[in-house]
SEFIZA-3560 file (N, C-alpha, C; in Angstrom, 3 decimals):
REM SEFIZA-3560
<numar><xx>15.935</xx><yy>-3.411</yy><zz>-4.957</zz><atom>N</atom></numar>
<numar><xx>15.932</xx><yy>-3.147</yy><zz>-3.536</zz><atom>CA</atom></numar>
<numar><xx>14.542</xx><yy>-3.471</yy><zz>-2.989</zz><atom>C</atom></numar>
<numar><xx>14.710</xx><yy>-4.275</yy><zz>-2.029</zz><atom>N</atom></numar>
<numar><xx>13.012</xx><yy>-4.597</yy><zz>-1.375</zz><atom>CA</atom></numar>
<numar><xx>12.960</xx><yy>-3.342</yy><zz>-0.425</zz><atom>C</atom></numar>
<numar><xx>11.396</xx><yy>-2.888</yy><zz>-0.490</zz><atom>N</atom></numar>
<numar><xx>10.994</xx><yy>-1.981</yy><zz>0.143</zz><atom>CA</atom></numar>
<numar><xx>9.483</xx><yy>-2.337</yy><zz>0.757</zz><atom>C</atom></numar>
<numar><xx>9.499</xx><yy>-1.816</yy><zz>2.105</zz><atom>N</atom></numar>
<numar><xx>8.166</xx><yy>-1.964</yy><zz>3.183</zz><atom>CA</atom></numar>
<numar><xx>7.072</xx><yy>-0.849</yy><zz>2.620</zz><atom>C</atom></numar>
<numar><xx>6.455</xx><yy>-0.331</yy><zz>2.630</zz><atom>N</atom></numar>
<numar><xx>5.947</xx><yy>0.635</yy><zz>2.296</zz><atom>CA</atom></numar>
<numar><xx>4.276</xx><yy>0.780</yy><zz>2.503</zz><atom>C</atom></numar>
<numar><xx>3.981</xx><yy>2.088</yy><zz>3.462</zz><atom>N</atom></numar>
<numar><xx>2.246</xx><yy>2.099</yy><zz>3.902</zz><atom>CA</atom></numar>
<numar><xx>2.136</xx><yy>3.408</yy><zz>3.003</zz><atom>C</atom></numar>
<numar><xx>0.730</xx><yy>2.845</yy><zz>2.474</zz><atom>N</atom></numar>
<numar><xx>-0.125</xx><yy>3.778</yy><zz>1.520</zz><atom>CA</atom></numar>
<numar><xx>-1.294</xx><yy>3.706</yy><zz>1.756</zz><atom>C</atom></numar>
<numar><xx>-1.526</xx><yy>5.239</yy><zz>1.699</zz><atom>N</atom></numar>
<numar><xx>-2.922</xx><yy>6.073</yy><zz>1.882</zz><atom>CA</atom></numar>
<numar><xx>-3.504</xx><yy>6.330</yy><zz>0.675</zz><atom>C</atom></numar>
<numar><xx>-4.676</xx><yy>5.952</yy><zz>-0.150</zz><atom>N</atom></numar>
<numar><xx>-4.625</xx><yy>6.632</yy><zz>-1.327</zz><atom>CA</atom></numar>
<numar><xx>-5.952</xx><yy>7.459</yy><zz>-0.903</zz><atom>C</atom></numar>
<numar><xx>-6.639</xx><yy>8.590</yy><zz>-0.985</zz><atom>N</atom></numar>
<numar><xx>-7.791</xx><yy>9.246</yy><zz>-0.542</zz><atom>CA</atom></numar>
<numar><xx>-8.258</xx><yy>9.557</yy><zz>-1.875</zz><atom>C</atom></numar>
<numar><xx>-9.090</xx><yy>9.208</yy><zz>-2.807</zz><atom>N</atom></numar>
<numar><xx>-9.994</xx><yy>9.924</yy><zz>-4.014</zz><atom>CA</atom></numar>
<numar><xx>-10.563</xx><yy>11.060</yy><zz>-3.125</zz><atom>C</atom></numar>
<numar><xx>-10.326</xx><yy>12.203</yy><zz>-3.549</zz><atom>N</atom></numar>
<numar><xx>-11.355</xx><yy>13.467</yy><zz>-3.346</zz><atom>CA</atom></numar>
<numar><xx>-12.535</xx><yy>13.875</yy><zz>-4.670</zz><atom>C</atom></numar>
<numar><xx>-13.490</xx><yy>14.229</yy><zz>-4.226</zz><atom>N</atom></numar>
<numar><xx>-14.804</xx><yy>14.748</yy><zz>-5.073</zz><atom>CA</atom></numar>
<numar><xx>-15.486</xx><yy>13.349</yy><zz>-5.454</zz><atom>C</atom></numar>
<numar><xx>-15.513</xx><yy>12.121</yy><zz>-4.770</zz><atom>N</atom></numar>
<numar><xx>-16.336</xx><yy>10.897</yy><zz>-4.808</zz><atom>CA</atom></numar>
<numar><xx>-17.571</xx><yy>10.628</yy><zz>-3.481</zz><atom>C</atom></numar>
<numar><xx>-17.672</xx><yy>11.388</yy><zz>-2.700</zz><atom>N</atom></numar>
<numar><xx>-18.424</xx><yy>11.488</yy><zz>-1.577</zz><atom>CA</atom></numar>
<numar><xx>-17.956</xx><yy>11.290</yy><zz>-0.517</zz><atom>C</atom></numar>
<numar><xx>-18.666</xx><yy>10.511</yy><zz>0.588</zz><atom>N</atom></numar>
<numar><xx>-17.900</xx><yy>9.917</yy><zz>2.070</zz><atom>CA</atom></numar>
<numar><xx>-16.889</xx><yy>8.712</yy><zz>2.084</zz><atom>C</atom></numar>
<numar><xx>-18.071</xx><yy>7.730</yy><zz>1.053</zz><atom>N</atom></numar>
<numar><xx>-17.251</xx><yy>6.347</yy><zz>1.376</zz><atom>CA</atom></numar>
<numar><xx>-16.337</xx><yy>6.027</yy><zz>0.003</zz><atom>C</atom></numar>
<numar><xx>-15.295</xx><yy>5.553</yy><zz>0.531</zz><atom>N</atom></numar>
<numar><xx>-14.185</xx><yy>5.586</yy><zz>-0.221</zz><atom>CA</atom></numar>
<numar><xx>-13.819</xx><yy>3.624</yy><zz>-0.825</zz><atom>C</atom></numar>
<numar><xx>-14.588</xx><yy>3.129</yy><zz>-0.284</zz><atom>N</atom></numar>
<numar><xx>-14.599</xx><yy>1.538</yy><zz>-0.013</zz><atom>CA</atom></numar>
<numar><xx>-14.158</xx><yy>1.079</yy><zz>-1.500</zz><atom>C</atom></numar>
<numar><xx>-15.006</xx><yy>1.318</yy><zz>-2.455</zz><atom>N</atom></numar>
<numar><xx>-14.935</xx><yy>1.060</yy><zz>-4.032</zz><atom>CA</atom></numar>
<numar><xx>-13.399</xx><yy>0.780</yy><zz>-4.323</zz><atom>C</atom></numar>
<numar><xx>-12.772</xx><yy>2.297</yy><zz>-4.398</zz><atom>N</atom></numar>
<numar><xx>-11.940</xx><yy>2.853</yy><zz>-4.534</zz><atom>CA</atom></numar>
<numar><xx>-10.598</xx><yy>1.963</yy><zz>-4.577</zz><atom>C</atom></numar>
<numar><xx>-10.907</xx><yy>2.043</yy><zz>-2.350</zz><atom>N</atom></numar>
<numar><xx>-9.818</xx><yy>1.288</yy><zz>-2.020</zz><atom>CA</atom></numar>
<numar><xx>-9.682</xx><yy>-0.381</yy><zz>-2.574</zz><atom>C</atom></numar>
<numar><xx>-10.904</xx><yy>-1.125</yy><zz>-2.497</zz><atom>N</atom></numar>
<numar><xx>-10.535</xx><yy>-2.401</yy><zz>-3.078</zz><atom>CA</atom></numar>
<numar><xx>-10.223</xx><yy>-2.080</yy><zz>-4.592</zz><atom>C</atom></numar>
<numar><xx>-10.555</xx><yy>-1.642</yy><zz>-5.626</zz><atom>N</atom></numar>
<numar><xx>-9.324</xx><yy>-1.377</yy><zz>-6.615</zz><atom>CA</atom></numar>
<numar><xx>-8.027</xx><yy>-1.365</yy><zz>-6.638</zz><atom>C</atom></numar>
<numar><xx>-7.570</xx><yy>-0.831</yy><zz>-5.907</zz><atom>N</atom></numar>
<numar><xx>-6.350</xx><yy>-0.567</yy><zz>-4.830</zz><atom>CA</atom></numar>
<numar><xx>-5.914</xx><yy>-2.145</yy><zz>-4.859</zz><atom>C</atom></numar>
<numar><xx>-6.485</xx><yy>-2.387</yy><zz>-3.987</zz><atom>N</atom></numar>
<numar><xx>-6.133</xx><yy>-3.929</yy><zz>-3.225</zz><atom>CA</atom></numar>
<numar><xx>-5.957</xx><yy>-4.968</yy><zz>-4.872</zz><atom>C</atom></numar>
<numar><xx>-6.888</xx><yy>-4.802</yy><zz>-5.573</zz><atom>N</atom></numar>
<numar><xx>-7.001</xx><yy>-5.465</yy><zz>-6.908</zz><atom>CA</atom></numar>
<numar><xx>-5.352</xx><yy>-5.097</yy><zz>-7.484</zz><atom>C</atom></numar>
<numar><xx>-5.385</xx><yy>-3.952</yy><zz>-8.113</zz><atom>N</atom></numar>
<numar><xx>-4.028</xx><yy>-3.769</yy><zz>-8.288</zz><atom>CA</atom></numar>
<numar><xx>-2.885</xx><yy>-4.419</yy><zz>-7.820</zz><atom>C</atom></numar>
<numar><xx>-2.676</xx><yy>-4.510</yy><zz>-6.076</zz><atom>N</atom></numar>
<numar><xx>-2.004</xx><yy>-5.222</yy><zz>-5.335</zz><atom>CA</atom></numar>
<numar><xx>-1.584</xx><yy>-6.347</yy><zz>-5.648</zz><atom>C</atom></numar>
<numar><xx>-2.972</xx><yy>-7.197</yy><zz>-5.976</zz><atom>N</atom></numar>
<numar><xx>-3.217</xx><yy>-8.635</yy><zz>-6.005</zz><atom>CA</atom></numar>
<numar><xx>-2.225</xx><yy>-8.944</yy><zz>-7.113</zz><atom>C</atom></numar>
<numar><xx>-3.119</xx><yy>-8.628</yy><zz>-8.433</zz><atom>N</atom></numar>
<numar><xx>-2.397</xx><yy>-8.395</yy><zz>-9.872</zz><atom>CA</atom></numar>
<numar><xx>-1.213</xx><yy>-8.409</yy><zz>-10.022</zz><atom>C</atom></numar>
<numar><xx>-0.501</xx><yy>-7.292</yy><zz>-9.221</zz><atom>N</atom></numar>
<numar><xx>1.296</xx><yy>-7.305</yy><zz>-9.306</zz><atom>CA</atom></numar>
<numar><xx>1.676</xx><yy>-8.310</yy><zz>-8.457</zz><atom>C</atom></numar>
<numar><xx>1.237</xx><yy>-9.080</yy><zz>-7.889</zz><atom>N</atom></numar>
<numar><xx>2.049</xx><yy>-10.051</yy><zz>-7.120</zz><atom>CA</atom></numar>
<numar><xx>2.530</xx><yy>-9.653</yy><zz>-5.497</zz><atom>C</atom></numar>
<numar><xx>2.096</xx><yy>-8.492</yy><zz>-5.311</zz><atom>N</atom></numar>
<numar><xx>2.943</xx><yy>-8.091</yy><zz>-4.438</zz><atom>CA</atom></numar>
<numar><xx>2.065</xx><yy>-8.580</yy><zz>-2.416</zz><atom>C</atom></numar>
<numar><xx>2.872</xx><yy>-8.858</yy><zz>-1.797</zz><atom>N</atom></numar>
<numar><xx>1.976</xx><yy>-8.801</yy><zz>-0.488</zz><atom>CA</atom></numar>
<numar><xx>1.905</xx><yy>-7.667</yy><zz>0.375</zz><atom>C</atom></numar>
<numar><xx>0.818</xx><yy>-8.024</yy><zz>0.819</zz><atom>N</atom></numar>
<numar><xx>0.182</xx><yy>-6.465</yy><zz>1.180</zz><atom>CA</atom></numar>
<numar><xx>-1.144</xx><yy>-6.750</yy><zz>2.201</zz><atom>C</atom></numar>
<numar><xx>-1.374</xx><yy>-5.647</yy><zz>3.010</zz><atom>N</atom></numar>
<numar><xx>-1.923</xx><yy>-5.912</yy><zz>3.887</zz><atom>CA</atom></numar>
<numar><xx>-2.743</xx><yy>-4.709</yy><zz>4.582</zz><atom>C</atom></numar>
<numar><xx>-4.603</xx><yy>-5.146</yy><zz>4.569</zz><atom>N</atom></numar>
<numar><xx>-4.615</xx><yy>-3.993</yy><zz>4.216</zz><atom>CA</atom></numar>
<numar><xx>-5.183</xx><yy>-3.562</yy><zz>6.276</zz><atom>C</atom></numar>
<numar><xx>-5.276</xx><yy>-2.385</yy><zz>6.221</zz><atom>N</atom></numar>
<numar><xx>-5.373</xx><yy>-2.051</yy><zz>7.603</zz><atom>CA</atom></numar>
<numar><xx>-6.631</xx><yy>-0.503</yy><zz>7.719</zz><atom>C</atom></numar>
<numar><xx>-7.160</xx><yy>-0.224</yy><zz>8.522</zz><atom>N</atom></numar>
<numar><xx>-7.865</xx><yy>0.730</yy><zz>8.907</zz><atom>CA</atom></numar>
<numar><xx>-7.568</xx><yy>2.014</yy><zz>8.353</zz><atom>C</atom></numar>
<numar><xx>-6.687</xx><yy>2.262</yy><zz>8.096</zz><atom>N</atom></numar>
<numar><xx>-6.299</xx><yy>4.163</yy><zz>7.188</zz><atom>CA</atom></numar>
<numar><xx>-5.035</xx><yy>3.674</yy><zz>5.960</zz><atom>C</atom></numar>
<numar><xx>-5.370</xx><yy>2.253</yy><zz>5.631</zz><atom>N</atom></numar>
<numar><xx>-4.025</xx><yy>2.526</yy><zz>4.447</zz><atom>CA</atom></numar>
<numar><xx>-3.680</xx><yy>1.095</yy><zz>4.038</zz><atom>C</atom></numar>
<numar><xx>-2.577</xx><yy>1.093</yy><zz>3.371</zz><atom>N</atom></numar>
<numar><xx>-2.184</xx><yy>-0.460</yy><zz>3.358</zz><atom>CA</atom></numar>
<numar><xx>-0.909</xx><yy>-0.729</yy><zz>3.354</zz><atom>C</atom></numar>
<numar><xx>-0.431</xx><yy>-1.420</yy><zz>4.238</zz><atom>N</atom></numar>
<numar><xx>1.162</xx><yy>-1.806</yy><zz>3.805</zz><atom>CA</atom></numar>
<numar><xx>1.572</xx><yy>-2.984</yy><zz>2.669</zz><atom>C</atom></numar>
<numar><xx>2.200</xx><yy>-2.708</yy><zz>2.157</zz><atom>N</atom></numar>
<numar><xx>2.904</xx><yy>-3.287</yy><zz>0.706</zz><atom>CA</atom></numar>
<numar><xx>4.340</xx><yy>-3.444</yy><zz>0.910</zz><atom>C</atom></numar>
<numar><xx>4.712</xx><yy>-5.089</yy><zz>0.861</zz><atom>N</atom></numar>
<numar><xx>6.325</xx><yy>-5.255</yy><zz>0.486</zz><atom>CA</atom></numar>
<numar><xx>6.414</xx><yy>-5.592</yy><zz>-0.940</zz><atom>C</atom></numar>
<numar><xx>7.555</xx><yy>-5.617</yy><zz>-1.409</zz><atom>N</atom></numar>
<numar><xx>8.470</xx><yy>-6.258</yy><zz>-2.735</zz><atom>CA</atom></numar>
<numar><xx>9.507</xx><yy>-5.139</yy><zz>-3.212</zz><atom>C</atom></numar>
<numar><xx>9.771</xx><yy>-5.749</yy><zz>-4.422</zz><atom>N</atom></numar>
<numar><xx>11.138</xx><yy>-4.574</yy><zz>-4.993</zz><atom>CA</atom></numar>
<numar><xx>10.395</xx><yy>-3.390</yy><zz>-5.050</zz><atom>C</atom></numar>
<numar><xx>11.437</xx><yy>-2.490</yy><zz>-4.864</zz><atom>N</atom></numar>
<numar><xx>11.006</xx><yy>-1.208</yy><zz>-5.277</zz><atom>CA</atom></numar>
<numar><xx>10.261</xx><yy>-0.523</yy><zz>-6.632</zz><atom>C</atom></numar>
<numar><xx>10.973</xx><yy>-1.172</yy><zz>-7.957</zz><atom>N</atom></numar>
<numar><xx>10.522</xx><yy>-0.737</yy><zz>-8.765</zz><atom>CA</atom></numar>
<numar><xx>9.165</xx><yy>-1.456</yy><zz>-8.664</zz><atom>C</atom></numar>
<numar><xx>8.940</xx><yy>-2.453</yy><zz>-8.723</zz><atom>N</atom></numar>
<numar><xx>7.371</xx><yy>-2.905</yy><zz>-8.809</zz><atom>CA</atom></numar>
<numar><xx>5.794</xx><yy>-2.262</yy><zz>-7.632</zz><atom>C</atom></numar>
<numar><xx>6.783</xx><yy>-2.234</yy><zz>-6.783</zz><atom>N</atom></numar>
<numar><xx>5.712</xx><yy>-1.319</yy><zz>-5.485</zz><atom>CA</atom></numar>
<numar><xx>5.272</xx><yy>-0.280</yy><zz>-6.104</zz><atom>C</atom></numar>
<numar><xx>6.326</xx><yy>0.728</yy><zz>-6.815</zz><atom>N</atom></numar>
<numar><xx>5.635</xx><yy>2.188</yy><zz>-7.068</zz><atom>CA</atom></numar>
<numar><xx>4.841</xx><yy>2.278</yy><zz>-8.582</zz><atom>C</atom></numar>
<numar><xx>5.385</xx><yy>0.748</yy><zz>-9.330</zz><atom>N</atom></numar>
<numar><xx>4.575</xx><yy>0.939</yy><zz>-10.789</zz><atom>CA</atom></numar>
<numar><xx>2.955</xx><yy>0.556</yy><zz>-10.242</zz><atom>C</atom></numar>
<numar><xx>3.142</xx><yy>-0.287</yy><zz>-8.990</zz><atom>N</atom></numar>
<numar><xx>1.475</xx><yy>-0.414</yy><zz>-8.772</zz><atom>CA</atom></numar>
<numar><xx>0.890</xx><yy>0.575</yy><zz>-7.931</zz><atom>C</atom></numar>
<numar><xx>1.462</xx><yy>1.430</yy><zz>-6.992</zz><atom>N</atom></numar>
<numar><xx>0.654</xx><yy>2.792</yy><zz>-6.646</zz><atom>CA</atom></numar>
<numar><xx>0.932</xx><yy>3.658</yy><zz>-8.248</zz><atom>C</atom></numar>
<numar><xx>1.446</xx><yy>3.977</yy><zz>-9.125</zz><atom>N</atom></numar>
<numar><xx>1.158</xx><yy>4.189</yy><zz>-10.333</zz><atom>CA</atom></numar>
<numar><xx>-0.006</xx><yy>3.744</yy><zz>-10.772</zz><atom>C</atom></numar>
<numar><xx>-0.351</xx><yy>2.412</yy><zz>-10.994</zz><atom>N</atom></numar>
<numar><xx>-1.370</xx><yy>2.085</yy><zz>-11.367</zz><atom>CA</atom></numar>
<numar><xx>-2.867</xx><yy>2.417</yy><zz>-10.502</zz><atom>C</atom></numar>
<numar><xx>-2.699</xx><yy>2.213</yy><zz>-9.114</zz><atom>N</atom></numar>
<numar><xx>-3.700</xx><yy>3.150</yy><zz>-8.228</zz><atom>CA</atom></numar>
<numar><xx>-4.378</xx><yy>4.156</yy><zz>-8.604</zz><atom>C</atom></numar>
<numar><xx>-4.000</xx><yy>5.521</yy><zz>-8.898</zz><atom>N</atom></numar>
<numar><xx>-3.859</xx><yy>6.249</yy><zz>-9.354</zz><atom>CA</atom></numar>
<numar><xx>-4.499</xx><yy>5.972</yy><zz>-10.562</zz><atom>C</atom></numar>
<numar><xx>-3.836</xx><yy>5.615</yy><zz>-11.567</zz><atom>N</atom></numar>
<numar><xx>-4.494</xx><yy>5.513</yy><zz>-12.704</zz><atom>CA</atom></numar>
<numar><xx>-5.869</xx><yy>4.590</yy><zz>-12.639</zz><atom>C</atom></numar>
<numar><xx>-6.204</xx><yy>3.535</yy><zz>-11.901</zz><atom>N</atom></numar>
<numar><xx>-7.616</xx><yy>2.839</yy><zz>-11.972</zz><atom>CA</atom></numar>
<numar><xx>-8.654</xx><yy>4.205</yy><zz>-10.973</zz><atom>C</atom></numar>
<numar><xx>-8.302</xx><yy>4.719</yy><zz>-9.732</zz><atom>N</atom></numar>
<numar><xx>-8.976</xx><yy>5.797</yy><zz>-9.165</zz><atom>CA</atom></numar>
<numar><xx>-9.285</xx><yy>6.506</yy><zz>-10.086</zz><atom>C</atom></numar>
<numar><xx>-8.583</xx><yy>7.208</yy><zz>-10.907</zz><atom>N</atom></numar>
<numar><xx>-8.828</xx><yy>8.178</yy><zz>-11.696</zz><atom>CA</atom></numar>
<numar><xx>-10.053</xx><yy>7.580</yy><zz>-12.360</zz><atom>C</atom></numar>
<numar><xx>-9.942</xx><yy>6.143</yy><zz>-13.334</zz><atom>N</atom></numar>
<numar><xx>-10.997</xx><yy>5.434</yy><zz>-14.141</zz><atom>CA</atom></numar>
<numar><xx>-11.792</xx><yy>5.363</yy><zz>-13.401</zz><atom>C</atom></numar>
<numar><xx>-12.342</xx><yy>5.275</yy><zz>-12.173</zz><atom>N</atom></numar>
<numar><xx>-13.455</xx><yy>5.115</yy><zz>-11.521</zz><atom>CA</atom></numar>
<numar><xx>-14.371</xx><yy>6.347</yy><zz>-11.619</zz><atom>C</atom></numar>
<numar><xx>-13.330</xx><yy>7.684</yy><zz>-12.001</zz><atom>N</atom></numar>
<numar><xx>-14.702</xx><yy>8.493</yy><zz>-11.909</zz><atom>CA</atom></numar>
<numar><xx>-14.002</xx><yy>9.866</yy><zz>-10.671</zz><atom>C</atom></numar>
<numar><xx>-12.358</xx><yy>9.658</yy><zz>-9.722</zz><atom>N</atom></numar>
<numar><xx>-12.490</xx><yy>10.606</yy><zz>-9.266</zz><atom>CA</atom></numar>
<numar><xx>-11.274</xx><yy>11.432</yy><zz>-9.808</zz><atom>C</atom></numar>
<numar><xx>-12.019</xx><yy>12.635</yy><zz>-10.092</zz><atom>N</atom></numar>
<numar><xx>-10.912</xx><yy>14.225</yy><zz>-9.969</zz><atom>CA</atom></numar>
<numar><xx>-9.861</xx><yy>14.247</yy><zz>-9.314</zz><atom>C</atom></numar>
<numar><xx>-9.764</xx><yy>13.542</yy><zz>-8.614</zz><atom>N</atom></numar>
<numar><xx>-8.371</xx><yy>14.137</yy><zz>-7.712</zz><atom>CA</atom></numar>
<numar><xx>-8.102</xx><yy>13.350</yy><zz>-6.323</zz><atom>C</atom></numar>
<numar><xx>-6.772</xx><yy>12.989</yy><zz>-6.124</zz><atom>N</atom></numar>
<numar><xx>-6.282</xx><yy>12.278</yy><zz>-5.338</zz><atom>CA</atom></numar>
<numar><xx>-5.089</xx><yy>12.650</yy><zz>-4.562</zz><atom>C</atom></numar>
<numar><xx>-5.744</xx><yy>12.154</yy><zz>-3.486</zz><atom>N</atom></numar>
<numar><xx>-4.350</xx><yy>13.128</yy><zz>-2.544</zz><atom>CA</atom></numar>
<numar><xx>-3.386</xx><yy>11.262</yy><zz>-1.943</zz><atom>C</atom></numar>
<numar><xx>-2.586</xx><yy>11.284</yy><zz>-1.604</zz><atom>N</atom></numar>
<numar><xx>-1.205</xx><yy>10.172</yy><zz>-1.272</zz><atom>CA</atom></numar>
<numar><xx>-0.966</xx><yy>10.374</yy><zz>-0.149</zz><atom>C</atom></numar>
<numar><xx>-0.627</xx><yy>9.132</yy><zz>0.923</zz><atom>N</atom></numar>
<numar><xx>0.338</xx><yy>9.418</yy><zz>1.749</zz><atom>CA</atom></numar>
<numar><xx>1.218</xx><yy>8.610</yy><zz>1.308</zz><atom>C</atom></numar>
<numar><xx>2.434</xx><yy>8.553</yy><zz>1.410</zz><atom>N</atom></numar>
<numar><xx>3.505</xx><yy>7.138</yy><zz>1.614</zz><atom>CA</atom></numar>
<numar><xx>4.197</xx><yy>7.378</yy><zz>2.626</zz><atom>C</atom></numar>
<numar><xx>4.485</xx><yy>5.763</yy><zz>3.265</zz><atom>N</atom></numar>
<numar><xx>5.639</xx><yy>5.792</yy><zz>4.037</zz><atom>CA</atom></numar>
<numar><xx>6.613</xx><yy>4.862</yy><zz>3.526</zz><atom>C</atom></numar>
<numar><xx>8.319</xx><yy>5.270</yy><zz>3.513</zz><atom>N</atom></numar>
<numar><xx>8.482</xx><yy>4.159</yy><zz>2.866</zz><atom>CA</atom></numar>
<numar><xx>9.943</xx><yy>3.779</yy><zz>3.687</zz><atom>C</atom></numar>
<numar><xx>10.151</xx><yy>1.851</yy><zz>4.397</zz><atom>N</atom></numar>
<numar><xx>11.225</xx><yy>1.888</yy><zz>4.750</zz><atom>CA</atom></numar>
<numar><xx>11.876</xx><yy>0.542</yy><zz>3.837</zz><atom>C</atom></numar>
<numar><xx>13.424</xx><yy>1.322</yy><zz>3.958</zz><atom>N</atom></numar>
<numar><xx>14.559</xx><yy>-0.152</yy><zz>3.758</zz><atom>CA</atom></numar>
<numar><xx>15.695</xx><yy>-0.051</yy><zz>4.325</zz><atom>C</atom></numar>
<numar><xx>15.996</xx><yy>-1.359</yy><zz>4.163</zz><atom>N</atom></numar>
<numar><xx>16.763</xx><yy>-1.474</yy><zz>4.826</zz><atom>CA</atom></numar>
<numar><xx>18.252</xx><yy>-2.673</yy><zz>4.293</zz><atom>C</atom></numar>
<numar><xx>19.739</xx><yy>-2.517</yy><zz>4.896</zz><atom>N</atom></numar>
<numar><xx>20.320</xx><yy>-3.325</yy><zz>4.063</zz><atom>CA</atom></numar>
<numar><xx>20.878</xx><yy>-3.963</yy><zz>4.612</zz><atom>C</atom></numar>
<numar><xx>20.968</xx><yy>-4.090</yy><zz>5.904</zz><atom>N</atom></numar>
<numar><xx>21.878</xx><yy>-4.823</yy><zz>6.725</zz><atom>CA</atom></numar>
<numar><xx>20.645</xx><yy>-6.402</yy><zz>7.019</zz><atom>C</atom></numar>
<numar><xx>20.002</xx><yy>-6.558</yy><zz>6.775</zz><atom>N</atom></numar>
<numar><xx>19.196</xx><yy>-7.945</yy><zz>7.130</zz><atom>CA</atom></numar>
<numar><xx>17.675</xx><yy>-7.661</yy><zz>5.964</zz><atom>C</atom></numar>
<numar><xx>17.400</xx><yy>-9.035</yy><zz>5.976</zz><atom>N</atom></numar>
<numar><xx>15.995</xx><yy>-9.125</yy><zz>5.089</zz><atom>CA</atom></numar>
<numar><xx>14.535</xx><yy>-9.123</yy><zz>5.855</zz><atom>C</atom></numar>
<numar><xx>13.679</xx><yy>-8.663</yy><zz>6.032</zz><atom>N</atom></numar>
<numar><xx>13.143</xx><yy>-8.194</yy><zz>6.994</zz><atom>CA</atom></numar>
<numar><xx>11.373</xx><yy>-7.789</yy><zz>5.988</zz><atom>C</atom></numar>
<numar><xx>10.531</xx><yy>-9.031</yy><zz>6.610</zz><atom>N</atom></numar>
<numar><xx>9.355</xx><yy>-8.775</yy><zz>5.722</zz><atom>CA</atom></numar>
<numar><xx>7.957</xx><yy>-8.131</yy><zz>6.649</zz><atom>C</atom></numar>
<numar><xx>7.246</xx><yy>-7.619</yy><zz>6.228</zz><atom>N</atom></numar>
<numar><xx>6.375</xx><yy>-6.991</yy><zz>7.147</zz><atom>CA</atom></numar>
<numar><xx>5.871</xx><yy>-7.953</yy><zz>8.494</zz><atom>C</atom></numar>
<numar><xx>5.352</xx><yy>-9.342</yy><zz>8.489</zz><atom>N</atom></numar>
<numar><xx>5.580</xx><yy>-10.363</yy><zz>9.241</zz><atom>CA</atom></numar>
<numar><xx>6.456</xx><yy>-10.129</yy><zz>10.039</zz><atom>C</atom></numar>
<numar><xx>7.548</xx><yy>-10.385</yy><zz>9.874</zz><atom>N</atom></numar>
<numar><xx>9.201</xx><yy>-10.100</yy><zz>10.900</zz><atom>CA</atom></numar>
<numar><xx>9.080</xx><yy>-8.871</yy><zz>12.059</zz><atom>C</atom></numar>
<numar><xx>8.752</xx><yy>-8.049</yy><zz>11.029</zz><atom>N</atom></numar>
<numar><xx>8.567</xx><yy>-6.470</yy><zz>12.063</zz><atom>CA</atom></numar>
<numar><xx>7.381</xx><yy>-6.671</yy><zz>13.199</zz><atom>C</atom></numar>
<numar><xx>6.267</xx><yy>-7.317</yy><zz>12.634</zz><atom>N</atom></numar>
<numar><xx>5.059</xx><yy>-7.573</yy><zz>13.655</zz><atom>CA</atom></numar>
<numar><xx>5.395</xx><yy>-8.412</yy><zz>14.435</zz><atom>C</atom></numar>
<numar><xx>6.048</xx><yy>-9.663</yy><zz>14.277</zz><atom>N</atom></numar>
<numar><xx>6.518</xx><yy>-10.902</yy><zz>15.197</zz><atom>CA</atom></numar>
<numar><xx>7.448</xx><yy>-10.243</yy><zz>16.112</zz><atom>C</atom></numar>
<numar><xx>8.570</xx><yy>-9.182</yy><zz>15.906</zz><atom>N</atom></numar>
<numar><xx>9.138</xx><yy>-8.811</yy><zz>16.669</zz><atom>CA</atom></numar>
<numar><xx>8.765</xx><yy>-7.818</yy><zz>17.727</zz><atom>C</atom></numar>
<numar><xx>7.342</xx><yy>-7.058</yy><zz>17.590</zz><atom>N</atom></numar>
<numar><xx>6.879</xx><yy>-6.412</yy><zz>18.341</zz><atom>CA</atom></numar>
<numar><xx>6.439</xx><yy>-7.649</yy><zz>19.457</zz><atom>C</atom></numar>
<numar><xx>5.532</xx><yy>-8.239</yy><zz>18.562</zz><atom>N</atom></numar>
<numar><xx>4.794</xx><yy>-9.221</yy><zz>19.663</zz><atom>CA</atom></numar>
<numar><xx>6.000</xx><yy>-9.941</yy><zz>20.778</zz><atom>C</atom></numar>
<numar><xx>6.819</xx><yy>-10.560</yy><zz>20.421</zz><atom>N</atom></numar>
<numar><xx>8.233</xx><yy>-11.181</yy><zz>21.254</zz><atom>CA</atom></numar>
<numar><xx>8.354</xx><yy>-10.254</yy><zz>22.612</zz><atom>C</atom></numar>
<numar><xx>8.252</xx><yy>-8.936</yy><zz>22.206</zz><atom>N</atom></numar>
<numar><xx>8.632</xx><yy>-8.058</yy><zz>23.750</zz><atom>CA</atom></numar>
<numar><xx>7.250</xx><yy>-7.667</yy><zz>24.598</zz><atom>C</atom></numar>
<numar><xx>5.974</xx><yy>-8.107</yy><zz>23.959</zz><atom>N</atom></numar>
<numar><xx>4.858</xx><yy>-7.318</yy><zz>24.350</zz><atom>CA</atom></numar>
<numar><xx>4.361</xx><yy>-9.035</yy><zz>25.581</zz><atom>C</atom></numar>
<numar><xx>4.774</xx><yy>-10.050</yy><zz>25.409</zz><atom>N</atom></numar>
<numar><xx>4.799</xx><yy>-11.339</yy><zz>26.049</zz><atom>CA</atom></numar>
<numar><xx>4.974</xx><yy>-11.429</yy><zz>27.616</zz><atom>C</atom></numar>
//
């Protein structure tokens, strides 16, 4: 099942800036193949389902290797089955009515 999906990952007990962290994150991303995109509080990620969550799995596990205690998550996660629909699509279709 393809799934859209925005993720927050926050390391707690690493200080203010979280920058390190998150491009690990993004590394991970890269690695699995998956596209993704990253944005101001998070990142959105498409592909199958099972592969999206083995790489926030892996998140998690490289954060941890970096050195932090503890990690808090957001996810959002949509699908859908009636049409194929890639993060692109959803943005192009905002823009179409904002014209």
């Amino acid at each position: 099942m393809k799934v859209i999906v925005d993720l927050c990952v926050v390391p707690i007990g690493v200080g203010v800036s979280v920058s390190k962290y998150v491009a690990e994150c993004q590394t991970v991303l890269r690695e699995a193949g998956l596209e993704h995109q990253l944005h101001a509080y998070g990142t959105n990620i498409e592909g199958e389902w099972d592969t999206v969550f083995a790489a926030i799995k892996e998140c998690h596990q490289r954060v941890h290797a970096l050195g932090a205690p503890r990690i808090t998550t957001s996810i959002k996660v949509g699908t859908r089955t009636d049409r194929v629909q890639s993060m692109q699509d959803k943005v192009d279709s905002v823009s179409e009515h904002r014209q």
